[in-house]
C-alpha positions in Angstrom: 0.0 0.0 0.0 1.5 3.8 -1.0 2.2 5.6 2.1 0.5 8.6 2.1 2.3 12.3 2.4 1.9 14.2 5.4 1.6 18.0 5.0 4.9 18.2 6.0 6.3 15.7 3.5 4.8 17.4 0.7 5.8 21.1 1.9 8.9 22.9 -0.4 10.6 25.8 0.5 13.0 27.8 -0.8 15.2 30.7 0.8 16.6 33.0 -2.3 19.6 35.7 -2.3 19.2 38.6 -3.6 21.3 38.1 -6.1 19.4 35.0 -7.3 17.0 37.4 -8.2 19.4 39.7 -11.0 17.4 42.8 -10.7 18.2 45.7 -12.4 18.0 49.3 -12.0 15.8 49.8 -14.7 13.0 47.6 -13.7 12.5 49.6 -10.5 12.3 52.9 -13.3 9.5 50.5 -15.0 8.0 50.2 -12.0 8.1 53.9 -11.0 6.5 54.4 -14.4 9.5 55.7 -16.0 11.1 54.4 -18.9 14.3 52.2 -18.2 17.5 54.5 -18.3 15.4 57.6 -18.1 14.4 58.1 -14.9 15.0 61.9 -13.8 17.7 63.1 -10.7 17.2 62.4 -8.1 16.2 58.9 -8.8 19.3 57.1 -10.5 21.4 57.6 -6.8 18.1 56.3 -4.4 18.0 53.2 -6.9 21.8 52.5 -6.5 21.1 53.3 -2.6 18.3 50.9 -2.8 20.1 48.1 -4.4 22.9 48.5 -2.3 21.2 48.3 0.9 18.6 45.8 -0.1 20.9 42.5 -0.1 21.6 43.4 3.9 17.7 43.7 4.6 15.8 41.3 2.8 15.1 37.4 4.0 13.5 36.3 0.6 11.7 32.9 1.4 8.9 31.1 -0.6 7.3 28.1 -0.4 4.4 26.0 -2.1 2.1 22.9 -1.7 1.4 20.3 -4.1 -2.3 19.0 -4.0 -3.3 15.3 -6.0 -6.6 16.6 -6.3 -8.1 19.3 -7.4 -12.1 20.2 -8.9 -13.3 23.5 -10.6 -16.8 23.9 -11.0 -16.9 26.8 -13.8 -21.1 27.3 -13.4 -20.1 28.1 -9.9 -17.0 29.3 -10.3 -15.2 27.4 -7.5 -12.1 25.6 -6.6 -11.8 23.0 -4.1 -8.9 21.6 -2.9 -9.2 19.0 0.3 -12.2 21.0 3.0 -11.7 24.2 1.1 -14.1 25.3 -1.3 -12.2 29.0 -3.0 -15.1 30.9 -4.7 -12.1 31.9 -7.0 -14.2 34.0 -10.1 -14.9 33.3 -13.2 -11.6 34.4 -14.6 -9.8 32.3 -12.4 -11.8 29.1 -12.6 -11.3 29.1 -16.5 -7.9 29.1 -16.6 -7.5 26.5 -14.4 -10.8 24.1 -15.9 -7.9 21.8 -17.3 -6.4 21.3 -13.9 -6.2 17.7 -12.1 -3.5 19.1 -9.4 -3.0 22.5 -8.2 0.1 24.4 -5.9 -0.7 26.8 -3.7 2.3 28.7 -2.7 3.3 31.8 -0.5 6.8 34.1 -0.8 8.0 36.8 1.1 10.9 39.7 1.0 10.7 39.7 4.7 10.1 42.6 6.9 13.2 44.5 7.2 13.0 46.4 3.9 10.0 47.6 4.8 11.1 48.2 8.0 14.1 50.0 6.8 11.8 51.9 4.3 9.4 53.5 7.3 12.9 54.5 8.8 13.9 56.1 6.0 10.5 57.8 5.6 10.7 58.8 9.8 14.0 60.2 9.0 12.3 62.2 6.6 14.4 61.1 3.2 10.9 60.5 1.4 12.3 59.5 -2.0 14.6 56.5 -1.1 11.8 55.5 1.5 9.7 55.2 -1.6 12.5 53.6 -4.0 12.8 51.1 -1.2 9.4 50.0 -1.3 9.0 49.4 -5.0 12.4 47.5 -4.6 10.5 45.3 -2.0 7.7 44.7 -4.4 9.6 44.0 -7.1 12.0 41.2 -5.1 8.8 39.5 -4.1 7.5 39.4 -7.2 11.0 38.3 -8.6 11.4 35.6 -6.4 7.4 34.1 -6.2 8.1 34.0 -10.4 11.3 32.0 -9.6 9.7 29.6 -7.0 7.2 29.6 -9.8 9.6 27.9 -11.8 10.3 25.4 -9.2 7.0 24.3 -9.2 7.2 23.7 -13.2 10.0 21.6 -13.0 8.6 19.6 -10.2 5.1 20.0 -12.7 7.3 18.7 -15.8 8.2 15.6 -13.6 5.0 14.3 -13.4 4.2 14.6 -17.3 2.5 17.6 -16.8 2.5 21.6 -17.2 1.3 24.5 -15.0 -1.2 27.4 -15.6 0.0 31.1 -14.6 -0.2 31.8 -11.1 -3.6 33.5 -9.3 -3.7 35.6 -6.3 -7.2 36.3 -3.9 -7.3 40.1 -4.4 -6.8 39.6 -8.1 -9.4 38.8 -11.2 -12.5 39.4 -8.8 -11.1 36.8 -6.4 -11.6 37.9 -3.2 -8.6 39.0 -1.0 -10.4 37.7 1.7 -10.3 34.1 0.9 -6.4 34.2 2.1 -7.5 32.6 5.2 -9.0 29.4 3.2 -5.5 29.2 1.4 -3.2 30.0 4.8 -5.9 27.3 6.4 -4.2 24.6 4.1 -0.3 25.5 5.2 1.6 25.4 8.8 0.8 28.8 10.8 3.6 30.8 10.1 4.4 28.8 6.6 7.4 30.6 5.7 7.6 33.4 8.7 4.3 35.0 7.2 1.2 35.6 9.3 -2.4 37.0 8.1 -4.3 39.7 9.8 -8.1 39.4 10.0 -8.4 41.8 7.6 -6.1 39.4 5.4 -3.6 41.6 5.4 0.1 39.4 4.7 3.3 40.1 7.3 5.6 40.7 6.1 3.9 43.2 3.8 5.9 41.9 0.8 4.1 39.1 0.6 2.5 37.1 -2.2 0.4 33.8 -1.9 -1.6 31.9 -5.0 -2.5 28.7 -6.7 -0.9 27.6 -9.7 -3.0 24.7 -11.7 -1.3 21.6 -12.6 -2.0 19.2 -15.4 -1.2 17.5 -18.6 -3.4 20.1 -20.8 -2.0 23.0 -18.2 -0.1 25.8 -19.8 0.9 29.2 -19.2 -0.9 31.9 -21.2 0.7 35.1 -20.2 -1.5 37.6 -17.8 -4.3 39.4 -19.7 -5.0 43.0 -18.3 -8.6 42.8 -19.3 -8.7 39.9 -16.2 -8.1 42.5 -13.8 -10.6 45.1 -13.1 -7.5 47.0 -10.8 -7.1 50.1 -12.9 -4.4 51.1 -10.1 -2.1 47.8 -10.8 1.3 48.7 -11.6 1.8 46.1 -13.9 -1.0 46.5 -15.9 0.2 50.8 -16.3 3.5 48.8 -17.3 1.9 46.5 -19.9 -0.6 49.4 -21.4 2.1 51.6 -21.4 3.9 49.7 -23.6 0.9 48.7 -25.8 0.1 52.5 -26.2 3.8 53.6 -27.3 3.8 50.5 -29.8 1.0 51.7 -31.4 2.4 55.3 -32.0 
């Protein structure tokens, strides 16, 4: 008889330098909605501050579950996985219909560049308070697409593929359906906690599910998912579409 996985044996982690993560100066312009090697003074020396004192304040750590089972109801537009029934949206629920596993996952930067960000702020240097936080969202975001990449491999050994990662708060998922995905890790998976409000600690903080499958694939994030008008990514991606249509 095949001996069943505990939580614990099917729980992967992964701590990341920052250097693992190559990020350059110009993706924090991108980011701050600048074009990449055009960003005005004083920006160019608060990046180079950033990047220099980020490596000393960051404890990047992410860390995912793989499920066997998974079922996605699109006329309801839920996910269940084990007790938890995710009322993940429409959006969501079709692009992972082809799904017959599913990883949810979690990644922080850890607290201490935001920490050293609101010290920066108290101090009253404003600018590299705020070039510190985009620096913090854009590790996070680095490293949950390179954990991302862990879970392909692991996706690939199996015969299968993975969808793109979802995240409550995203696609009319609710934010508050956090607790239903922290409910199926440890408390404290990966030093991150969740406020009642579902609010992640560290604040650089990403969690999601990823579907896995043999007719999975990545598609490429589509803004017109995303009713956030405010999402930096999205002011990235149209930005880019409006200029190449000039």
């Amino acid at each position: 008889m095949k001996k069943l996985k505990s939580v614990k044996d099917s729980l992967k982690t992964k701590n990341f330098s920052f250097s693992d993560l190559s990020i350059p100066a110009s993706e924090i312009e991108e980011l701050m909605g600048f074009e990449p090697g055009q960003s005005p003074e004083p920006f160019p020396d608060s990046i180079d501050q950033a990047l220099q004192l980020a490596p000393q304040f960051c404890h990047i750590c992410g860390g995912y579950r793989i499920f066997d089972s998974v079922a996605v109801d699109l006329q309801n537009e839920t996910i269940q996985i084990e007790n938890q029934k995710f009322y993940a949206g429409k959006t969501v629920a079709t692009q992972l219909k082809e799904a017959t596993k599913a990883a949810l996952f979690v990644c922080t930067a850890g607290a201490g560049i935001s920490n050293l960000a609101a010290k920066k702020a108290s101090e009253g240097n404003d600018m590299l308070a705020y070039v510190l936080d985009v620096t913090g969202s854009l590790i996070v975001e680095k490293a949950a697409a390179k954990l991302h990449e862990k879970i392909r491999a692991e996706a690939i050994s199996f015969g299968m593929d993975i969808t793109d990662a979802f995240s409550p708060g995203y696609c009319n998922w609710s934010v508050a359906e956090q607790h239903k995905l922290f409910s199926l890790f440890p408390t404290g998976f990966c030093g991150i906690s969740l406020s009642e409000s579902s609010l992640m600690h560290p604040i650089k903080s990403i969690s999601g599910i990823t579907g896995i499958g043999t007719d999975c694939q990545q598609k490429g994030y589509q803004c017109n998912w995303c009713n956030d008008s405010q999402c930096i990514y999205g002011k990235i991606r149209r930005r880019k579409k409006a200029k190449k249509n000039l």
